[in-house]
N, C-alpha and C positions, 0 to 999 in steps of 0.2 A: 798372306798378310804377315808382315814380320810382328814380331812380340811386341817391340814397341809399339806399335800402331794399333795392336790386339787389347793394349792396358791401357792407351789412351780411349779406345773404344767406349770398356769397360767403366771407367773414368769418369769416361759425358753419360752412359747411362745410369748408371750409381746417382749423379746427379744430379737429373731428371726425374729419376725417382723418388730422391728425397725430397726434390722438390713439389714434386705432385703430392706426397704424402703432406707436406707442411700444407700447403694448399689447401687438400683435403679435412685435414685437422682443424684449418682455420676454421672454414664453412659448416664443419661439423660441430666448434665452437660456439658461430653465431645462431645457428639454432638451436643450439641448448641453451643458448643464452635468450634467443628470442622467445621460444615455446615455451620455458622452464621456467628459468630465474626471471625473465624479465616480460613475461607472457601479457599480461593484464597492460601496464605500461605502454607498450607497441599496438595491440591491439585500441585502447583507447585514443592511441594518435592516427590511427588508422581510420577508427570513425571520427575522431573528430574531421578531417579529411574529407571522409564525406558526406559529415551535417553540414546545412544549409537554413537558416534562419529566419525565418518572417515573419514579419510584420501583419499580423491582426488588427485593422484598423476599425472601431467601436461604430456604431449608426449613431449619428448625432441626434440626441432628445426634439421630439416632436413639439409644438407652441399648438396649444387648444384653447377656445373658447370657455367658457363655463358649463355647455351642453355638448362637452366633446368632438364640437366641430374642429377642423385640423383646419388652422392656418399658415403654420410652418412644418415642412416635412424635409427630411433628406432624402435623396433619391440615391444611391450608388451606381456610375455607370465606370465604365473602361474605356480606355485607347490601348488596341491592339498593336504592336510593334516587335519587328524580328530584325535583328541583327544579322546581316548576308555574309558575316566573314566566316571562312573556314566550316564553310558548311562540306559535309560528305554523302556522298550518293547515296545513301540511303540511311537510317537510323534507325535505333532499337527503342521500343516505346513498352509500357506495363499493354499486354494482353487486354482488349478491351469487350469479352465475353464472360466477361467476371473472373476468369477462372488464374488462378496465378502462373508467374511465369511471366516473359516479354516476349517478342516477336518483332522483327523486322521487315519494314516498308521504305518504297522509294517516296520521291516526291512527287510523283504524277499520283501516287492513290492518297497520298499528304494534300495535296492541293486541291484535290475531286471532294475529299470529304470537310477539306476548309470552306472550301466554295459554297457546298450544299450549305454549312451552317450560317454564313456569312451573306446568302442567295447576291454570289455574286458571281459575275460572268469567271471560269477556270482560267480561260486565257489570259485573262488583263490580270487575274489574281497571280497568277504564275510570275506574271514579269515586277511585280513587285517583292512577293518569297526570296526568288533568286536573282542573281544579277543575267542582264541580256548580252546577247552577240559579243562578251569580251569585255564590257564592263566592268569598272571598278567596286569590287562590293562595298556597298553600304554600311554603315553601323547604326545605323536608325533608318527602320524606313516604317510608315504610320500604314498599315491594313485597315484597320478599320477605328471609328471613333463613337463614344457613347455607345458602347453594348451594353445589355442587360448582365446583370449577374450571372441572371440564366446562359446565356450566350459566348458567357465568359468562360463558364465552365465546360460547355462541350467541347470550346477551340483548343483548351488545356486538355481535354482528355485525348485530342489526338497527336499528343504527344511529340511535336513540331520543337528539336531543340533552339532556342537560342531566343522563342518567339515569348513575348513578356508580354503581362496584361497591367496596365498601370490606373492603381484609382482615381477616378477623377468624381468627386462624389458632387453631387447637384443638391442644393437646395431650391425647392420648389415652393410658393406661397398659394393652393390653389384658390383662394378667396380673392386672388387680387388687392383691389387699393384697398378691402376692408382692414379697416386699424392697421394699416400702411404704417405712419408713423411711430408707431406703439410700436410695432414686429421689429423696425428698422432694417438691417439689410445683411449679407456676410458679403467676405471678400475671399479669395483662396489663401491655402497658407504658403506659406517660405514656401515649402518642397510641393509646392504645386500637387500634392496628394489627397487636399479634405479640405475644407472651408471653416473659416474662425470668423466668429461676428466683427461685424465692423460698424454697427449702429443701432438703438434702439435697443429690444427686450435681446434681440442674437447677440449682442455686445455684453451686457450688463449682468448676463445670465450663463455668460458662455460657461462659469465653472460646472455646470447643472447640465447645461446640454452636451458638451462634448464627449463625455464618458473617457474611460480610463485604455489605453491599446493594451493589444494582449500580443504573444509570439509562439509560433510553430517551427518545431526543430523538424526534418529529415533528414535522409540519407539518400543521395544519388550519386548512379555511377559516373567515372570520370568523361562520358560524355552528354553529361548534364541529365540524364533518363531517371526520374524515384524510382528506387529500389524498391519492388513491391516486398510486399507482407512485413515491413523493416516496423521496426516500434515508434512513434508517434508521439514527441513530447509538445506539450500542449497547455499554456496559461490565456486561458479562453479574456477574451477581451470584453470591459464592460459597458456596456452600452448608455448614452446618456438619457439622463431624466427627461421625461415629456414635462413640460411646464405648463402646468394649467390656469386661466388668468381668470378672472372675474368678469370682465365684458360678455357681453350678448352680441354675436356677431350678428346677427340679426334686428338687435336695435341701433348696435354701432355701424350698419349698411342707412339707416335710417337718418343718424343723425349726421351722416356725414352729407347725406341726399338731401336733406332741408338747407344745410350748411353750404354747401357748393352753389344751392338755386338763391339762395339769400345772397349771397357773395355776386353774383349775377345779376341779379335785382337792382344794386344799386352799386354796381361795380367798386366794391369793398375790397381794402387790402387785404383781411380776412375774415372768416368767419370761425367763429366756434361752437361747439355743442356739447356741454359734459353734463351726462346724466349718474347720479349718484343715489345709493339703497341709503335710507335712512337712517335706518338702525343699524346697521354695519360697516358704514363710509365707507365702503366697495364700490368700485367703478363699474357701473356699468355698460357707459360707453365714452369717447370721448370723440367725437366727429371733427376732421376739418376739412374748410372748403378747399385749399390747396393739397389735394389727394399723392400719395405717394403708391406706387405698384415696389415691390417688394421683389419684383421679378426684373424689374428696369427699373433703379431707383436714380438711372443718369438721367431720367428723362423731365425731373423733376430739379427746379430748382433748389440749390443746395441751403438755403436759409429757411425752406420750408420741409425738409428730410426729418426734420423734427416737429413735435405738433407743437400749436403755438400755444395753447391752452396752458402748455406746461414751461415754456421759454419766456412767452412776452410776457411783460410786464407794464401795464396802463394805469394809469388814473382813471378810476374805474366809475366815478362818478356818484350818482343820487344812490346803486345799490350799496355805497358804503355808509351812507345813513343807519343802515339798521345795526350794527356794531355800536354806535352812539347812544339811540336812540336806548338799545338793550343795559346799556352800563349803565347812565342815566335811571332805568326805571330798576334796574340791582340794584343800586344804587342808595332807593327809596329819595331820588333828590325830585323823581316827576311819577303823576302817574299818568296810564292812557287819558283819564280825564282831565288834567292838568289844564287850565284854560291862561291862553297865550292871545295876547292883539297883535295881529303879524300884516305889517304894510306889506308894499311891494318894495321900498327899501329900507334897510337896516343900519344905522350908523354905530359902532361902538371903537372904543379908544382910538376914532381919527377913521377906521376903516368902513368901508359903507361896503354891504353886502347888497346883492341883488337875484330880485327873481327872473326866472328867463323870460318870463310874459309879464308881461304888466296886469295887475290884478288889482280893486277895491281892498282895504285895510278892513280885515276877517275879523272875528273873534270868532278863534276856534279850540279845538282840543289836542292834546297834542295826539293824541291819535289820526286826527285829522293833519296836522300839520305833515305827519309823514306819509300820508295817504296821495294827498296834495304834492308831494314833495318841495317844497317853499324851501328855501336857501337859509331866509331872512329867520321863520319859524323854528328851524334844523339850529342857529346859532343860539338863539333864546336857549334850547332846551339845551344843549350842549355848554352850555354859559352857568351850567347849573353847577357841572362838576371843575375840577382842577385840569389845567394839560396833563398832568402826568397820573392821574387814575383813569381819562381817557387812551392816553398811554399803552397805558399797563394792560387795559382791557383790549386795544388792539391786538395788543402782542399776543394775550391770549388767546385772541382766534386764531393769530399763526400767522399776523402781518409782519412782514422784515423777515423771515426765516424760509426757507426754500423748502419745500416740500415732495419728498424724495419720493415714487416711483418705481423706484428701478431702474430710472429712463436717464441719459445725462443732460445736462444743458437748466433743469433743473432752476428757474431765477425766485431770488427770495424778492425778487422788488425795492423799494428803497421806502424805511420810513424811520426821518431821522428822529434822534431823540427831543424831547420838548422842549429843553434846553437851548435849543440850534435850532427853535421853529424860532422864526422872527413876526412882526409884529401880526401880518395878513397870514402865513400858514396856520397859525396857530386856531382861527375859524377856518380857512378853507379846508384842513384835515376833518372837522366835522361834518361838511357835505364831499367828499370824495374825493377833493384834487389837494397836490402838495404832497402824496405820498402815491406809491405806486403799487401794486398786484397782480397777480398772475388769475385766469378763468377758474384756475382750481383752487384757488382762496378762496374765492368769490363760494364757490359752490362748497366749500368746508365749513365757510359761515354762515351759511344759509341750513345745512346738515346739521352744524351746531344746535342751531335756535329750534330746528324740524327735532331734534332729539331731546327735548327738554334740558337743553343746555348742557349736555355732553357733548363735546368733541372729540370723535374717533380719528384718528388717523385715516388718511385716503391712501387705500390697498387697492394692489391690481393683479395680484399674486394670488392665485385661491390654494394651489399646491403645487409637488412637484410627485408626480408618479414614476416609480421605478418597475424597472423589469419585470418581477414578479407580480406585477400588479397594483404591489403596496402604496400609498401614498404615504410623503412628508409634509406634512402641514409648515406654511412658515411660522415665525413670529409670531405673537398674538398682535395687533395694532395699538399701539400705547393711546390711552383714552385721558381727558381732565376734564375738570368739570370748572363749566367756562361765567355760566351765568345760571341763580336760582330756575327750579322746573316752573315755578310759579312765576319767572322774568321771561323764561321760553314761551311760559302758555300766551301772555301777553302779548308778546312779540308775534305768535301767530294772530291772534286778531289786527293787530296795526297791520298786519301784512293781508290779511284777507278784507280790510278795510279799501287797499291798494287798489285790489279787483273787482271790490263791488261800486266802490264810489270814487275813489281813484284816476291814478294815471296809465292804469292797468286793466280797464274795463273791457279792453279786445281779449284779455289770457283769460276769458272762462271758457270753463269747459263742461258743456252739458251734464248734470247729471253728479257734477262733483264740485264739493268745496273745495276753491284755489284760493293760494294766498304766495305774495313776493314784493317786488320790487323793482319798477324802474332805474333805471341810471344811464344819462346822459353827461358825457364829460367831457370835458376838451382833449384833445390830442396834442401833446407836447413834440415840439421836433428842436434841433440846432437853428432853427429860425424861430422859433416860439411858439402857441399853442396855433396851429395853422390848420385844424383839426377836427373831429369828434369820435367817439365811440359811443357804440349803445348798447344796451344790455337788458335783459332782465332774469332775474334769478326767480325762481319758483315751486312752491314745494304743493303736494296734493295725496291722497286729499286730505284736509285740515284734520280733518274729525278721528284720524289715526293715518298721520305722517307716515308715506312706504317712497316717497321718492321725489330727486330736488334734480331738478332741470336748470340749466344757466346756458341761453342763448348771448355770445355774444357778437359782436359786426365792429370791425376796425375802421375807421379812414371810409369809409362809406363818400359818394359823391353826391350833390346837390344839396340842399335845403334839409337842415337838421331838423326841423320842424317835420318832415315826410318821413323821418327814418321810424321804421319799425322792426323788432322780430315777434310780433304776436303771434303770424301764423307759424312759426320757427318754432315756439315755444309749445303751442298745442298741438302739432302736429307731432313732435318728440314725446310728450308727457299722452298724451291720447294714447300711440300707440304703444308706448311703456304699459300704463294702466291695461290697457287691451288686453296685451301679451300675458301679464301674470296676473291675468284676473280680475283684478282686485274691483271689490264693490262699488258700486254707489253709494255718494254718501246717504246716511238717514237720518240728518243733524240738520238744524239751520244755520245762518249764519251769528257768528257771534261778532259782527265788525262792530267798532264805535262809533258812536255819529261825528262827522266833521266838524263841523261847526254848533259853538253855542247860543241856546234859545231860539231867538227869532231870527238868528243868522241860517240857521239848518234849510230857510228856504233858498236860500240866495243860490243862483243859479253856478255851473262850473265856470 
């Protein structure tokens, strides 16, 4: 080799070499840059890399009765699904003998041990895992649908990359259509993950039942496998409040059963049934005959998904006499013995009232008059006061203002001011029509007069119980005081006057003093009153008020003369009594006589 070719040699190796040393330097650079100076940094984007995030989704708060029956529960299940792309013959899963450490499996002992847990045939499961004969793989394919929790977790633990378990949580109502209405119903959410109320106590309460989500950090290797023994961050998720209500599922199966066969009876647009604690104005149930399942709420139509008791609003009839008749004797403008000559028609300023039957011209008391229910008698005593202290005292019970629930839809009724009554409202609001209300008016002022003339609030809420056990009580129920105790006491004998001698002599109930109120009204439509409703509201027993029944029947078919809900009425208030005990009474009656002197004989 000549020189030249000798120092050219030497030349390219010199330069190789320095080039390898720079090389060298660099990479010996970056590691002292990575392990040293900038060690913490690198490492922290290294696990961030490979943490992985989820979603902790909270069990949504249970709906119980007052004796901890469960009406609303959530169920959590799953849909199983694996993604077929870029799967490899075999994968590395965590060790499933406790012991730490991973181990690799093919997918013939992946799909033998899917199978087993899934009890489902190996081969048909095989061909959905993987793609067949040359098929295009899939990015969604569904294994299985609604597993258990339980179920969930064993298909995860055998460690199947790419295979996802997605929440699909259930709400279940095991009571069926008992307080249907009341429970209302849920729908799913956006992300198809959990259910959000969509009607009813699920709607109105969702902030209470859905609980707050929690999130679970890990770390898995880059082909999707958890990194065992790796650290565990963890904001545990919290679960929503069980909501406890005040109802008796057990008297609200009852009062919806009387309610459904009354509706039947006399093929009524609806029926109602609200049963109410006296001293509390807690619901204890509220019945109707167009049943709603909580579990199918399609199958129901949608104007009755809400109970009516709390939507409709009628002209309630003869029971709105006793709101009158109560202001009247607060009043000091009448007393029960007040004596009134009451024809069977009444003429004043041009307007002629009338009774529904044609009756002999009474002389009776007004006690009697409201026992009787008379139109003509009802405007006399109501003729005592002003429209606007009648008014006033309306309002008081809670006529014209909506009476909230929890529930929506919620109607306050309509009752205009006295102002804007014109010449005939201005009497017909004294016996019940010209202004309208809802079945739970009806039984708030019937609780009123049953409480010595306090009015509670009507609750359906008794509490809301947390995780550890604890309860939140709500609110207290805002209470006023409506009419003197000595106007309430009153007002119970006019009302047990109803039952003994009365238009109410079907509602006794062996063994116990009752006292309430008929009401027959006309049904208003866009063609005019084309109609009736019937009602009667009822409290027992007298002698120490524990509870107010209001039967009501909408649009009912035939002859308004046949309508009744006697048996509606005692068969709900019977088995109430029943249920919590409560004595017989040990009192007589204290009713007024109807009619005065020599009229006391004259026949009904």
């Amino acid at each position: 080799m000549s020189s030249t070719a000798l120092d050219t040699a030497k030349k390219r190796m010199r330069f190789l070499l320095i080039l390898s040393l720079a090389a060298l330097l660099a990479i010996a650079g970056r590691l002292f840059w990575v392990q040293g100076i900038n060690a913490s940094t690198v490492a922290d984007a290294a696990q961030a890399d490979r943490q992985r995030e989820e979603v902790i989704a909270p069990t949504r708060g249970s709906i119980v009765d007052r004796n901890g029956t469960l009406l609303a529960v959530s169920v959590d299940r799953y849909d199983l699904v694996i993604d077929q792309r870029d799967q490899r013959d075999e994968f590395r899963r965590a060790k499933r003998d406790g012991t730490n450490g991973s181990e690799f499996i093919g997918w013939d002992q992946a799909v033998k041990e899917l199978a087993q847990i899934l009890d489902q045939d190996p081969a048909e499961l095989a061909t959905s895992v993987q793609p067949q004969d040359g098929a295009k793989p899939k990015g969604y394919v569904v294994l299985a649908k609604g597993v258990t929790p339980e179920v969930k977790n064993e298909v995860m633990e055998v460690g199947i990359p790419r295979l996802s378990p997605l929440l699909r949580s259930e709400r279940q109502y095991p009571q069926g259509v008992i307080a249907g209405p009341l429970l209302g119903f849920v729908r799913n959410s956006e992300d198809q993950t959990s259910v959000v109320g969509a009607e009813g106590l699920e709607l109105s309460q969702e902030k209470h039942l859905k609980g707050t989500e929690g999130s679970r950090k890990i770390e898995v290797s880059a082909d999707g496998v958890r990194i065992p023994v790796t650290e565990v961050e963890e904001t545990p998720a919290v679960n929503g409040q069980d909501v406890m209500l005040t109802i008796d599922s057990d008297v609200n199966y009852v009062a919806q059963r009387e309610a459904e066969k009354k509706q039947k009876q006399f093929n009524a647009q609806w029926v109602s049934v609200v049963v109410k604690e006296v001293k509390t104005g807690k619901i204890l149930a509220i019945g109707d005959s167009a049943q709603l399942d909580p579990n199918d709420p399609g199958a129901t139509d949608p104007e009755f998904r809400r109970s009516v008791s709390i939507t409709r609003a009628f002209e309630p009839g003869s029971t709105g006499k006793a709101a009158i008749f109560a202001a009247a004797i607060d009043q000091g403008a009448i007393t029960p013995k007040t004596e009134f000559r009451v024809p069977n028609k009444y003429t004043v300023t041009k307007e002629t009232i009338n009774d529904s039957l044609p009756h002999d011209t009474f002389d009776m008391t007004a006690a009697g008059i409201f026992a009787r229910s008379y139109n003509t008698g009802t405007v006399m005593v109501g003729n005592k006061l002003t429209n606007k202290q009648r008014y006033d005292y309306m309002r008081k019970f809670g006529l014209g203002s909506p009476i909230y629930l929890g529930l929506n839809g919620a109607s306050a009724g309509q009752l205009a001011k006295p102002e804007n009554w014109d010449r005939r409202q201005q009497y017909t609001t004294m016996f019940g029509q010209g202004y309208s209300q809802t079945v739970l008016h009806t039984a708030s002022i019937f609780q009123t007069l049953a409480n010595g003339g306090e009015r509670i609030a009507p609750s359906l809420i008794k509490g809301y119980k947390n995780d550890d056990g604890s309860v939140t009580e709500p609110d207290t129920p805002k209470s006023s005081r409506v009419v003197k105790k000595e106007t309430a006491k009153e007002m119970l004998k006019l009302m047990e006057g109803v039952v003994e001698s009365g238009t109410g002599t079907k509602m006794k109930i062996p063994g116990y003093r009752v006292g309430g109120k008929t009401g027959t009204g006309q049904a208003a439509s866009d063609k005019g009153y084309d109609g009736y409703s019937y009602s009667f509201a009822g409290v027992a027993p007298l002698d120490d008020p524990q509870y107010v029944v209001v039967a009501t029947m909408y649009r009912p078919q035939g002859s308004w003369k046949n309508f009744s809900v006697a048996d509606t009425f005692t068969e709900v208030m019977s088995h109430v009594l029943n249920t919590y005990n409560v004595p017989p009474s040990s009192t007589k009656s204290e009713a007024y006589d109807v009619f005065v002197g020599k009229e006391q004989k004259k026949p009904w």
